[in-house]
Phi, psi and omega in degrees: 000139169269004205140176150290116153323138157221038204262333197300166156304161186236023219248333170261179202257139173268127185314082185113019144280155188232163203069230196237112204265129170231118200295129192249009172062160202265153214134334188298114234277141166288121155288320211287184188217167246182113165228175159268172182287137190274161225272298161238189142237167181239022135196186174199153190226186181191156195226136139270074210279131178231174162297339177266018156255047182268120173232109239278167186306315161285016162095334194251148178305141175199110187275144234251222179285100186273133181116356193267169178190156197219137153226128194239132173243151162223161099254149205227148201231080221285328157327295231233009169057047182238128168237133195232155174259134163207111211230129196228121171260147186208121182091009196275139143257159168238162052239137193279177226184109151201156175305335194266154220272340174209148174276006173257119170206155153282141181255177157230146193148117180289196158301131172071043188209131192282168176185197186224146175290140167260348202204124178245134185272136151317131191278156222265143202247161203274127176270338165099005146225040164085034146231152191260117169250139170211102173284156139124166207227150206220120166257134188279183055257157190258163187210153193238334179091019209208117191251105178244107164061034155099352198233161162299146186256000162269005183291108154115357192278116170257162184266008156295340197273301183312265182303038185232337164191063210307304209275053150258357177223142198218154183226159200208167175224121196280122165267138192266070072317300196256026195330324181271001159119162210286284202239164176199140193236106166297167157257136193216127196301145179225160193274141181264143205073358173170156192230138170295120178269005163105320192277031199043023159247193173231141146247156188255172190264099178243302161225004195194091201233104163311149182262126180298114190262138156268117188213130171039033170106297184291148174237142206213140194296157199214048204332142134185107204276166193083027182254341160071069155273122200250140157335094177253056188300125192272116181292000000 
């Protein structure tokens, strides 16, 4: 990975700021740091994103890319403010296109509801097998590169806040097709050390744990493999 992009256009409304927005233009220095992954978490959520939760700066649906879909896992290591990512988009075009310093983001913002990015991701690159993948993991403090009613709308944000009420946030990735974004996912919490697989088991995390996608209640494996989600217990 190389990093946060701060390259994109700046020209579209990113879905759910919210107050009097101000663009802070490009250049804008990154908070966040590029770590390795850490030793535990003390959770991991996943979002299944489609177009047709997408919703506009005003609160109203504006459907996304059709045909498209996204899948996003985090974990998070809320002690140590390290969120690590791995997001595979399918059916996306690019080139993606937002005011915030990158076009991948977590929002705060329940279902059916607008909010401001808390958190801006690297945006996901052509794997060279017709899908956008982006890994790899970010210690705040965080910045979004998006100025609301005086602050960064990622300023004062902990990833505590996510576990404290994943389904108030949700993440989507922006397009200049698709300015309010191609696809879009609430997030909903999976047990760190093993994901329930739906089949009256567990698998536990030992070196290789698919990420659960939540779509209409039901849950369904969402491969993505290597990500080694590990046991964590929080004292």
């Amino acid at each position: 990975m190389t990093g946060l992009r701060s390259s994109l256009a700046r020209t579209a409304v990113v879905a759910g700021a919210v107050g009097a927005v101000v663009l802070t233009g490009a250049g804008t220095a990154s908070a966040e740091t590029e770590v390795a992954e850490p030793a535990t978490f003390t959770s991991a959520f996943t979002a299944m994103a489609t177009p047709d939760m997408v919703i506009n700066a005003e609160g109203a649906p504006t459907p996304g890319q059709p045909g498209a879909t996204g899948s996003f896992m985090y974990r998070i290591n809320s002690d140590l403010e390290v969120i690590c990512y791995d997001i595979t988009l399918t059916g996306v075009t690019p080139p993606y296109q937002s005011p915030a310093k990158t076009a991948t983001h977590i929002h705060q913002g329940a279902a059916g509801k607008a909010g401001p990015p808390r958190v801006a991701l690297p945006n996901p690159e052509d794997d060279g097998r017709g899908r956008l993948v982006s890994s790899g993991c970010l210690q705040g403090p965080f910045t979004t590169g998006i100025v609301a009613n005086g602050a960064d709308t990622g300023a004062g944000f902990s990833l505590a806040q996510i576990e404290a009420d994943p389904a108030a946030f949700f993440t989507d990735s922006h397009t200049t097709a698709f300015a309010a974004g191609a696809v879009r996912g609430q997030l909903t919490q999976v047990p760190v050390g093993g994901v329930e697989t739906g089949a009256g088991g567990t698998a536990e995390g030992t070196s290789s744990v698919p990420p659960l996608a939540v779509l209409g209640g039901s849950l369904a494996l969402a491969g993505a493999a290597g990500l080694g989600l590990r046991r964590a217990a929080r004292s």
